[in-house]
Structures are given as C-alpha cells and as structure tokens.
C-alpha positions in Angstrom: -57.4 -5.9 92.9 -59.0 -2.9 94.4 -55.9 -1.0 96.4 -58.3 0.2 99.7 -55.5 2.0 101.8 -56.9 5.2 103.6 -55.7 7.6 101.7 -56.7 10.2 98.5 -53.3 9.6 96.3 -54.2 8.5 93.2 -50.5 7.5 92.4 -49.3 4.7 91.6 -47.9 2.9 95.0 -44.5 2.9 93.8 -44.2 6.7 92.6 -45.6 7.0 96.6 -42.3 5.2 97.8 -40.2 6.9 95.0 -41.3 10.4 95.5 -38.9 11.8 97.8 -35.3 11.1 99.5 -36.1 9.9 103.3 -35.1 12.6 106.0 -32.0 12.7 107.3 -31.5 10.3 110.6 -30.0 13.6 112.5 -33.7 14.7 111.2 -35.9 11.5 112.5 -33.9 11.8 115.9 -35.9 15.0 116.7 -39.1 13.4 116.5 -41.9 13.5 119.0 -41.2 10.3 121.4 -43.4 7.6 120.3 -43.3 8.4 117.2 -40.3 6.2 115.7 -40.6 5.5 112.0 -41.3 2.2 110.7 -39.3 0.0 109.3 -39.5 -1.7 105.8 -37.2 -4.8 105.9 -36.3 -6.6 102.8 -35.4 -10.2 104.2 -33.3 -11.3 101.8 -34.2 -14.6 99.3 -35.7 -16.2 102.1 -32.8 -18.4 104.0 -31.5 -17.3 107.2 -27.9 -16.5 106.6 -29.2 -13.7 104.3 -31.0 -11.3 106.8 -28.8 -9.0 107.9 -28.4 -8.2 111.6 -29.7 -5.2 111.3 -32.8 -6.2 109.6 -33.3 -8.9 112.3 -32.9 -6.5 115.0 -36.5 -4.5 113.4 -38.2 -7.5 113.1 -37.5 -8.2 117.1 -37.8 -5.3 118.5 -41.3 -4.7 116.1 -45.0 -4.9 117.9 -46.3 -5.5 114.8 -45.1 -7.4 111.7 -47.0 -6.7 108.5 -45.7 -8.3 104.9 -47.5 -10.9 102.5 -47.8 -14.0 104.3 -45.3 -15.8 102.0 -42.7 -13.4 103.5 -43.8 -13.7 106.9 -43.6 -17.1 107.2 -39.6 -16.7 106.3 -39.1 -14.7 109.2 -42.0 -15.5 111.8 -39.7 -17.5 114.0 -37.8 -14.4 114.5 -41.3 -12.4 115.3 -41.6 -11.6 118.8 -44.8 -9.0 118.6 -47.8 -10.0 115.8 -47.5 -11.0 112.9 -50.2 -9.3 110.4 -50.0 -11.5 107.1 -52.1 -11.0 104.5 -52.6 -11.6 100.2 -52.9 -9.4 97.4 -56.7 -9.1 98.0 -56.7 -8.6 101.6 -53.7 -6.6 101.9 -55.5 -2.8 102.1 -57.6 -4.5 105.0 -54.0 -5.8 106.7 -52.4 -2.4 106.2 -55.1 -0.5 107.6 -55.1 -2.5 111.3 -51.2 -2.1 111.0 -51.5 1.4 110.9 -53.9 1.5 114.1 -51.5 -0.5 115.8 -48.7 2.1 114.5 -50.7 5.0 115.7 -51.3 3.3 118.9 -47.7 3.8 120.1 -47.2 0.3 118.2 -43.2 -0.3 117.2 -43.8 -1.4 113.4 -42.2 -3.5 110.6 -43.0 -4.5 107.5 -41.0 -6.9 105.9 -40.3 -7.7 101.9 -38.7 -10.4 99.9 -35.4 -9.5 98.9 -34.2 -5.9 99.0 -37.0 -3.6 98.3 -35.2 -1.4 96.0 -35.6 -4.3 93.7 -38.7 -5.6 93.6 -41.1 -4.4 96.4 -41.4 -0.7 95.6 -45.0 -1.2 94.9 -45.7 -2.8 98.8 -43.5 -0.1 100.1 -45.3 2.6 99.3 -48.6 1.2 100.5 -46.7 0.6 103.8 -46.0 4.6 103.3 -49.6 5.4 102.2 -51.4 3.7 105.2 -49.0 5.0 108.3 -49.0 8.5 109.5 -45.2 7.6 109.9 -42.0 7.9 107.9 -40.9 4.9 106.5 -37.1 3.7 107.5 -36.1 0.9 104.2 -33.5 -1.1 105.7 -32.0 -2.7 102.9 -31.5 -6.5 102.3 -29.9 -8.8 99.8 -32.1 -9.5 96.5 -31.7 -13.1 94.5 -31.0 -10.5 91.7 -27.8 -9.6 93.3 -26.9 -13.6 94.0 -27.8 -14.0 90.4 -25.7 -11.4 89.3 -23.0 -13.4 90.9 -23.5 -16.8 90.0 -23.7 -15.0 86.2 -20.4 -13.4 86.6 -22.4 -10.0 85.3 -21.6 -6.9 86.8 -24.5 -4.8 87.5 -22.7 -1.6 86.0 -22.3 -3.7 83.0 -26.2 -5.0 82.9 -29.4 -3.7 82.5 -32.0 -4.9 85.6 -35.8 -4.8 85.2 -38.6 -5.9 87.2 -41.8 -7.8 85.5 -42.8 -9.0 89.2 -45.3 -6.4 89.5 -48.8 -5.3 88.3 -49.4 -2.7 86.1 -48.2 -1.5 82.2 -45.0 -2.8 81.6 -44.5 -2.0 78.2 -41.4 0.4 79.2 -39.9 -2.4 80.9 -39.9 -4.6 78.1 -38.8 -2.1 75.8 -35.9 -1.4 78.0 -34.9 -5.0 77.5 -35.4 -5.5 73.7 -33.3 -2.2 73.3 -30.5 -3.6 75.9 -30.4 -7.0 74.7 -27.0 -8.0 72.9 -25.5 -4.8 74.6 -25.3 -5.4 78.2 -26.2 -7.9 80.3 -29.8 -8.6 81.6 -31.2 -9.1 84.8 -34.5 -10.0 85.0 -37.5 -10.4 87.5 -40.2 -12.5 85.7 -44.0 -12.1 86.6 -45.8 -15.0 87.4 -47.2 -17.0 85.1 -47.9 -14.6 82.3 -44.4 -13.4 81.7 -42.0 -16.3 82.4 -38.8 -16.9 81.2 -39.3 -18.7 77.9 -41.9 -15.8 77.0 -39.3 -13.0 77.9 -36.8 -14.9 75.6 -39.4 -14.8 72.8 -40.0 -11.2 73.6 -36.4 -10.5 72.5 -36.0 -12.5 69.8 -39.1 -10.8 68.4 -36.7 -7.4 68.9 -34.1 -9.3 66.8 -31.9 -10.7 69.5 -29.0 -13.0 68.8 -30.7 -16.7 69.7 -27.2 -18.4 70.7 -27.2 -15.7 73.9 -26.4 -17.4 76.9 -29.3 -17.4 79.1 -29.7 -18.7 82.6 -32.5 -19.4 84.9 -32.1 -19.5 88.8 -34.6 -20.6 90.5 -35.0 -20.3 94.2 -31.7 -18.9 94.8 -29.5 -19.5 98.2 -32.0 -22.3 99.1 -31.5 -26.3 99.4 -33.4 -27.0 96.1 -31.8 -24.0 94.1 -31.1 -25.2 90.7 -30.2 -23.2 87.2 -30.6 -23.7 83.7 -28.5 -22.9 81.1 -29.9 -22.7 77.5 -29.4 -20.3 74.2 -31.8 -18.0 74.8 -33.6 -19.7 71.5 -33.7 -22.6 73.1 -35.1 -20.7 76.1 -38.6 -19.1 74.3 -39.4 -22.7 73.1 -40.9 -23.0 76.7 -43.1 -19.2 76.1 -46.4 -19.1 75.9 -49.4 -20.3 78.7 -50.3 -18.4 81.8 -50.3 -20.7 84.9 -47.5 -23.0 86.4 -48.1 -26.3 85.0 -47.3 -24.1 81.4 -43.6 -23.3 82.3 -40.8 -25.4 83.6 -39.5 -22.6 85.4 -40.2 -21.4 89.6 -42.2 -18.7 90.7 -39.1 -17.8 92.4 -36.9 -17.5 89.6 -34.3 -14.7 88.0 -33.6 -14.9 84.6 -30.0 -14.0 83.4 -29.4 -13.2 79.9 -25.7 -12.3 79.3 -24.1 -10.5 76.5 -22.3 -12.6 74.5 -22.7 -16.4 73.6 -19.5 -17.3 75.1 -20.7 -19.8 78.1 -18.4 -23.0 77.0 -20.9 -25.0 79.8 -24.5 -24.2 77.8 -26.6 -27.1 78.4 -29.8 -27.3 78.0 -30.7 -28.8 80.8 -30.7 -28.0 84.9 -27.9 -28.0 87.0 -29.4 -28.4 91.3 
C-alpha cells in the first residue's frame, strides 16, 4: 500500500506518533480559538461498556469521524457529525478530506480499536501527519489488557509485542524468542501470515519449553468470545498458511503465552 498523506516525512508513521511527548494541556489551552486539537480515541475491543466516557464525549461532540471502517461501525451510533471510513488502500485519500474538514474549523476525531498505545501507533501518526493540528490520544481499554486478566499475567511481569502491523518485524519476534520461558507473553498476532500456531512454532524454533501454557482469546469482551487452552506444542501444530480458512484462530485474537506450564485446566480444546 502506497501511504499518500500530504506530507515530506519519510518516517515510518509510527516514529511520527512516537517522536515527541504531547504539549502540556495548560499549553493547548492557549491556542488560537478554532484551533482545538484532535482527538485520537481508542474505543476499546469493540462492545459498548468499554468506551470510556470520556472517549464518547469526542466522538459526540466531533464534526468529523475518521478511523477504518471496521472501527467506525463500532461506534457510528454514537456519531453525531460524519463519519469518514475508509481501508488500508483508501485511507491516505480519507485522511486527506479529514484534514480539510479539520482546517475548515471542523471539530475532529479519529477513532482506533482498542487503546492506541497498543496497537494503532501506525494510524495515529498518519492522523498526526495529515492535520495541521496537535493530536490529543485519549486512551481506551485494549483486549490485551482484558487478556492480561483473564491470564492472571501481570503486565510488569510479561513481555507485550505487537505483530498487527505492516512492516519488518524481525525485532519483535526476537524480543519474544529471547522472553519466552522468562516472563510472560502477550501477543498481538497479524493476520493471516503470523497467527497463533505460527508464533508458537516461532518459539519453539528458539528452543522454548513445548508444555508452556498458551492461550488464545478471541474476540474478547464480546457475546461469541471464546479461548483456547493448549501447550504451546500443541499450539504450532495449527502454523503454517496465510489466509483464514488456514488457522482455527479469529482475526481478533490475543495470544497468551505464560511462563510456566502450571495451568491444571490445559485442554486442548475451546472454552466460549
């Protein structure tokens, strides 16, 4: 995908969004009036109960709405101004007539899955790239931190990594395979090339212990979550392919692998 935001950085979006600490808010209130920053809203796993109020409240009071259309359709019933949804091929095109709207006096929003400090670094700082604006993150909940619960794995005592992004990730998977038996591991998976079952071949390959306890949640605070509980040797038996009829395993899905093989309730099978 060709990235056509209006702009001359040749950074990676990501390093755009991580490059600096946002100004102060006793800063931002000085601004010129009309120019309010926009918001970046992570909207939680997708179910109602887990949008905050505050990330609500942007969405409202927003004249424009811009997020992949997935992640719109969460929240449009909650979209009073217009919503600009778009794909990973289109989304330069989307972000570019949300940013006309912006510099039209236009109250903006853009909303991600989750929390963006987990996973949607990459959309943020296209957001940042295409908006004469500063950009406002209002944090959300992310399934990893549900996961992390569910696991019983503290995230002081666990490694988390995100694979749900394009680009080299050959530090991220090295982060893992030197983690692995150590501390626990939280996971973002990429769909379809780097599922589960081929993350849990990944580290045996890097000589992990194959009775670890792994888990798979897959669309996490909704009515069809459900998670699996395998030895992570049982878990790479599903590795290999590259599109979803080659996994048994969601697009929405966090993969747990814990520390120690201790789980007295490993099944190999799915719990809903």
């Amino acid at each position: 995908m060709t990235d056509t935001s209006p702009t001359n950085d040749d950074r990676p979006p990501e390093s755009v969004a991580a490059a600096a600490p946002e100004r102060p808010v006793a800063e931002t209130d000085r601004r010129p009036r009309g120019a309010d920053p926009v918001r970046a809203v992570g909207i939680g796993p997708g179910t109602p109960e887990y949008l905050t109020p505050r990330g609500e409240r942007a969405i409202r009071e927003a004249d424009a709405v811009v997020g992949f259309e997935t992640v719109v359709d969460y929240v449009r019933e909650r979209i009073d101004g217009e919503p600009l949804a778009c794909g990973y091929d289109d989304q330069g095109e989307t972000l570019a007539a949300f940013a006309e709207r912006v510099a039209d006096g236009a109250a903006g929003t853009a909303v991600l899955m989750g929390d963006p400090n987990f996973s949607g670094y990459q959309f943020l700082g296209r957001v940042e790239r295409a908006v004469d604006r500063p950009v406002e993150v209002v944090p959300g909940i992310s399934a990893v931190q549900v996961a992390a619960s569910r696991a019983r794995t503290p995230i002081e005592d666990a490694t988390f990594v995100t694979l749900h992004r394009r680009g080299d990730l050959t530090a991220d998977r090295e982060r893992l395979r030197a983690a692995v038996g150590d501390r626990h591991l939280l996971v973002l998976p990429r769909p379809y090339d780097l599922m589960p079952g081929d993350i849990a071949a990944d580290l045996l390959d890097a000589g992990a212990d194959p009775a670890l306890t792994a888990l798979v949640y897959e669309r996490l605070t909704h009515d069809d979550e459900a998670v699996t509980r395998a030895a992570l040797g049982e878990l790479a038996a599903h590795a290999g392919g590259g599109g979803p009829d080659d996994t048994p395993f969601s697009d929405l899905s966090v993969l747990v692998v814990r520390a120690d093989s201790s789980d007295p309730e490993r099944v190999g099978g799915s719990d809903e």
